[in-house]
C-alpha positions as CSV (number, residue, x, y, z in Angstrom):
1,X,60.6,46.2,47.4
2,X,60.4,47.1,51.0
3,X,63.4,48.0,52.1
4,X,65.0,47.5,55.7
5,X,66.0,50.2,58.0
6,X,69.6,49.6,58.9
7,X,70.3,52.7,61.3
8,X,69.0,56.5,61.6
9,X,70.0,60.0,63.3
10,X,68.3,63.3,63.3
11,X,70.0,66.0,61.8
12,X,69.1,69.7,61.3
13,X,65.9,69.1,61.8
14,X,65.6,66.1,59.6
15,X,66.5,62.5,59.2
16,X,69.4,60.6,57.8
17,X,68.7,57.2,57.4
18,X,70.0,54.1,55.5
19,X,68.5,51.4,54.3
20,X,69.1,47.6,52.3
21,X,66.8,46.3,49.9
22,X,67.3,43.3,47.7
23,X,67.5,44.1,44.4
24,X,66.2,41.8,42.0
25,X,68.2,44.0,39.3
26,X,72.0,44.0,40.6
27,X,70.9,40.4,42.3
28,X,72.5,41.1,45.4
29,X,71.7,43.5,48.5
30,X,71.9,46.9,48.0
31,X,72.7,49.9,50.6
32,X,71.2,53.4,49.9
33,X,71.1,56.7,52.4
34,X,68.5,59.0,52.8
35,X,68.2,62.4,54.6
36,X,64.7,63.7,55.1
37,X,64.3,67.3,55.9
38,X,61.9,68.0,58.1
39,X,59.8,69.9,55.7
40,X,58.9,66.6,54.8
41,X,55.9,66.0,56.9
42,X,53.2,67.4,55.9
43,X,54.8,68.7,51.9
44,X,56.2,66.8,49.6
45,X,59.6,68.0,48.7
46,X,61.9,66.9,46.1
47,X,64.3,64.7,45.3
48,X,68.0,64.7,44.6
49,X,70.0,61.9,44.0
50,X,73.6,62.2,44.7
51,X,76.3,59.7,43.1
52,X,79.5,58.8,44.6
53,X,83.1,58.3,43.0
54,X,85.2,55.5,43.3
55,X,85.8,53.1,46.3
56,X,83.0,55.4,47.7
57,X,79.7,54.1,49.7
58,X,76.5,56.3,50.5
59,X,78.5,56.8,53.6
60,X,80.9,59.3,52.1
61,X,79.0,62.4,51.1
62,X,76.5,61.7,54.0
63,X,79.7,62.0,56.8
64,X,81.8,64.2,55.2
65,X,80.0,67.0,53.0
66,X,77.5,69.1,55.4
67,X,74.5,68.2,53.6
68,X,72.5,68.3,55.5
69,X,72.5,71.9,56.6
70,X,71.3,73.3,53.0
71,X,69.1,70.3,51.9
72,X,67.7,71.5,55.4
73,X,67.3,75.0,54.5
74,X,65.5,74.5,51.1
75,X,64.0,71.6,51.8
76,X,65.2,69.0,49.7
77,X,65.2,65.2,50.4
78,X,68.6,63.2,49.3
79,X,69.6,60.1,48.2
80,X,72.3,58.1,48.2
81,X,72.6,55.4,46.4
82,X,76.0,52.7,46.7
83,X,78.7,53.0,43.6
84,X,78.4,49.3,42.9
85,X,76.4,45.9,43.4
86,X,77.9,44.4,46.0
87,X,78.8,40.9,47.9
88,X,80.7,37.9,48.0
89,X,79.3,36.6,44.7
90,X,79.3,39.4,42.9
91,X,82.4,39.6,40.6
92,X,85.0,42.0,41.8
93,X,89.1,42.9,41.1
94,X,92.1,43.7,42.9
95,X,92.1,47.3,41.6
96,X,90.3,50.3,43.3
97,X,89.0,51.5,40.2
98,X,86.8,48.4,38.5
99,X,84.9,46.1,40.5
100,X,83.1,46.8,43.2
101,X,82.9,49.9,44.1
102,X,83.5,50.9,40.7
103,X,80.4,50.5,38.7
104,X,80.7,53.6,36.8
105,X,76.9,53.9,36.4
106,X,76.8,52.0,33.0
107,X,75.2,48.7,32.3
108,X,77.5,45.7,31.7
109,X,77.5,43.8,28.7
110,X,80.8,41.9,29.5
111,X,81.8,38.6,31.9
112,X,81.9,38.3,34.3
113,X,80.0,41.6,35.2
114,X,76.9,41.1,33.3
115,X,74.8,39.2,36.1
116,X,75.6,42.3,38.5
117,X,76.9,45.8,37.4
118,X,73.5,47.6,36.2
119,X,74.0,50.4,37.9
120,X,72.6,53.0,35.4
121,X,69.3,50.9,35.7
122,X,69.4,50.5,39.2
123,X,69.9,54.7,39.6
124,X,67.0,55.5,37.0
125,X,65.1,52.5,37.3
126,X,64.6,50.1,40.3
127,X,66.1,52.0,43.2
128,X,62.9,55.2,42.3
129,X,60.4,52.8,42.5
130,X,61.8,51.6,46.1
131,X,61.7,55.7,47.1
132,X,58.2,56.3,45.5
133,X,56.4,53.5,47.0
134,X,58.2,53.7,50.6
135,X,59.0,57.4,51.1
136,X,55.8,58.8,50.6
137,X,57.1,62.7,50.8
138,X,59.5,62.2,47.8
139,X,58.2,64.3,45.0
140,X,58.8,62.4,42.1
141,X,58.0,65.0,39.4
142,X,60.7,67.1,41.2
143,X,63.9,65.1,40.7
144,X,68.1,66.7,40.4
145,X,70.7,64.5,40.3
146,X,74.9,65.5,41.2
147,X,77.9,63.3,42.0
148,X,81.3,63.9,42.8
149,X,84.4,62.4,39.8
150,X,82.7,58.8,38.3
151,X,79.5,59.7,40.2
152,X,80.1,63.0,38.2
153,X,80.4,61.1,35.1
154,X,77.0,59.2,36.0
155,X,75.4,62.2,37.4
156,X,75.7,64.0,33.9
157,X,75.3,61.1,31.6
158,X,72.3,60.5,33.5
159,X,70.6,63.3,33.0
160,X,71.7,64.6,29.7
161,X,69.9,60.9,28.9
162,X,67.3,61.7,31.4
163,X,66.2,65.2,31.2
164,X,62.6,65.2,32.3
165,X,63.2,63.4,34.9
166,X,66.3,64.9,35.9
167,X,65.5,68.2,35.7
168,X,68.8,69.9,37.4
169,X,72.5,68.9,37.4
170,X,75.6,69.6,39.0
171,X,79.1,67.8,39.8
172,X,82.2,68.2,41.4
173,X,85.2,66.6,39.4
174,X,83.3,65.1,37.0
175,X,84.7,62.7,34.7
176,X,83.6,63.9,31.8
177,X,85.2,62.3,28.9
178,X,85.5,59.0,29.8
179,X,86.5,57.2,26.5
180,X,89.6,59.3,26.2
181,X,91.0,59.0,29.8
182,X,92.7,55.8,31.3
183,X,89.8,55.5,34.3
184,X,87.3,55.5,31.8
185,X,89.0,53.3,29.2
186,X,89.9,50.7,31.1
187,X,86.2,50.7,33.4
188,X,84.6,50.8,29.3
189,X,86.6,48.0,28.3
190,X,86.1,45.2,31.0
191,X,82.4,46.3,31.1
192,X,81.3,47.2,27.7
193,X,84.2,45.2,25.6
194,X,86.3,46.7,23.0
195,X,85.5,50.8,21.8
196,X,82.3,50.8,20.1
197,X,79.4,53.2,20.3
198,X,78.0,51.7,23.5
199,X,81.1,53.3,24.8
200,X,79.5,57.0,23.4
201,X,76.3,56.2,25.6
202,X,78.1,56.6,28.2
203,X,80.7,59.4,27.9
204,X,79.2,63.0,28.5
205,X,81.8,64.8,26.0
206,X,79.6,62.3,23.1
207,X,76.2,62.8,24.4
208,X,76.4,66.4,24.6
209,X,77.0,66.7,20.9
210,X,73.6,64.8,20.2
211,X,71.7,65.9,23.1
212,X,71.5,69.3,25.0
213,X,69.1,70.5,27.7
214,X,67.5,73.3,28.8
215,X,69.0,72.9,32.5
216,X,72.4,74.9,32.9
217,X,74.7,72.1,34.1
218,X,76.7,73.6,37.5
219,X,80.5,72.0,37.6
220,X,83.2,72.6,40.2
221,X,86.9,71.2,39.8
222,X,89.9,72.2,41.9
223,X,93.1,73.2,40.3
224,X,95.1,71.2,42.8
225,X,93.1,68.2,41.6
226,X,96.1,65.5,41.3
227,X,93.8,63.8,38.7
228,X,92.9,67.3,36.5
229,X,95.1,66.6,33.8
230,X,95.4,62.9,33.3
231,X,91.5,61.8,34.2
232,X,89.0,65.1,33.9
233,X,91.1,66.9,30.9
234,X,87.2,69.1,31.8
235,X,88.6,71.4,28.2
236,X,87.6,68.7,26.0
237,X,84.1,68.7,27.7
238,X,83.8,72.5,28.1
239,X,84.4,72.9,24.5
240,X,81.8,70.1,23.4
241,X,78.9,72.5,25.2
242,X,80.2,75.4,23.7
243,X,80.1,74.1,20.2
244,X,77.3,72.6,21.1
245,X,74.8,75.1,22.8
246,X,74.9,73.2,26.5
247,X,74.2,75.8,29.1
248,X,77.1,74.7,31.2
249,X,78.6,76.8,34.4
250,X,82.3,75.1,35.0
251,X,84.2,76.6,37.4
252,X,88.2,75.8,38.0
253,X,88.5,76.6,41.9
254,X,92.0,77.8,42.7
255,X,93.9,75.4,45.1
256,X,91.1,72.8,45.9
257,X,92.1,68.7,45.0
258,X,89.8,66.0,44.9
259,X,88.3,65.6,48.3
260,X,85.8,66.1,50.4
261,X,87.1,68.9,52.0
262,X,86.8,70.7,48.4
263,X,83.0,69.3,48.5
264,X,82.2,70.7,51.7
265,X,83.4,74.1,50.4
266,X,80.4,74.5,48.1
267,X,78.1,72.0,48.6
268,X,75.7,74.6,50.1
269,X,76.3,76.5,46.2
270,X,75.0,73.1,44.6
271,X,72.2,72.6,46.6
272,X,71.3,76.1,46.1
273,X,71.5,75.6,42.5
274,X,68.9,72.3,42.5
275,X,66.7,74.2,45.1
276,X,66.3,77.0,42.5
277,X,65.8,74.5,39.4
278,X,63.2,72.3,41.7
279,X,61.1,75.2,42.4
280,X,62.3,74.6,46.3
């Protein structure tokens, strides 16, 4: 499971680096970023996994969201992993939003995706194996996991599903109720096949009835956000925790849309809010 070094700059202190790795799991080569704080050598620090939204890379949230400052700062290693097996045999579609790219952190059941798109496997399963056994200063027992709209999905799903190893959450236009938005429905049906409860496994809105944790969950969503009202609808999500007794923090920031330049804005906020859950 060695991975590859494929490039690496020093950044506050730190290390960003990527890597490839073949992953006997997607069956294909995979692509996944790390920065490294310098706090790294000689402590091990922990670990938070960021997951990226659609058409998105590990190339995204590492260029564009100042990261690196505040995982600096507290000390906290991150990972990137890609949104999506990847290559020219693995199955793929016209469409930004299914295919690759688009793997929506949910295991497929359906052809022609089966073979490939395992991507809440990879994220929980094969891809922490690769860190523990080849970055030696990842603390393991220390992990948080966030994302940004689909990786927002996966990053709650994920730990809700997850939550001693996940042991803080946060997102920023999270898709939260998949199986009653058209992104959702239509990523569900090619991968999963017609509504059924595999669908509920992997919508946050359904899992939070069954399962709550002890973490508070930390959303941000912008009210310029072009998608707020057709994909995110966050009310039907905000409602489930209340009803529900999930500690949950969602705030709607006036004027920010669904970018990165709403990310940068308080990325330093979420990292804060892992460092303090992580014991960082």
């Amino acid at each position: 499971m060695q991975p590859t070094e494929v490039s690496s700059w020093q950044s506050f202190g730190g290390t960003l680096s990527v890597h490839d790795h073949e992953s006997a799991l997607q069956n294909c080569t995979m692509r996944f970023a790390v920065y490294t704080p310098s706090q790294a050598n000689p402590e091990k620090v922990p670990v938070l996994w960021y997951l990226s939204g659609l058409t998105c890379t590990w190339a995204n949230v590492m260029e564009k969201s100042g990261l690196q400052r505040a995982a600096s700062k507290h000390g906290i290693m991150i990972i990137a992993p890609d949104t999506s097996p990847r290559g020219e045999h693995v199955p793929d579609d016209e469409a930004y939003d299914l295919g690759q790219g688009a793997g929506f952190y949910l295991t497929a059941t359906q052809e022609p995706w089966a073979k490939h798109y395992k991507m809440d496997e990879y994220i929980t399963e094969e891809l922490p194996k690769v860190i523990a056994e080849n970055f030696p200063y990842a603390d393991m027992s220390r992990q948080g996991i966030f994302g940004h709209s689909m990786g927002g999905h996966g990053a709650i799903t994920l730990h809700l599903k997850h939550p001693d190893v996940y042991k803080s959450c946060s997102a920023f236009s999270p898709i939260t109720s998949p199986a009653q938005v058209p992104w959702g429905q239509k990523a569900f049906g090619a991968y999963l096949g017609a509504p059924s409860v595999a669908w509920e496994q992997y919508d946050a809105t359904e899992l939070v009835k069954e399962r709550q944790t002890k973490a508070t969950i930390l959303v941000d969503t912008g009210t310029a956000d072009t998608f707020l009202e057709r994909e995110l609808k966050p009310e039907i999500f905000t409602e489930a925790c209340a009803k529900h007794g999930q500690r949950l923090d969602y705030n709607l920031r006036d004027g920010y849309g669904h970018d990165y330049y709403f990310i940068a804005t308080y990325m330093d906020e979420h990292i804060a809010h892992h460092a303090r859950a992580l014991g960082s």
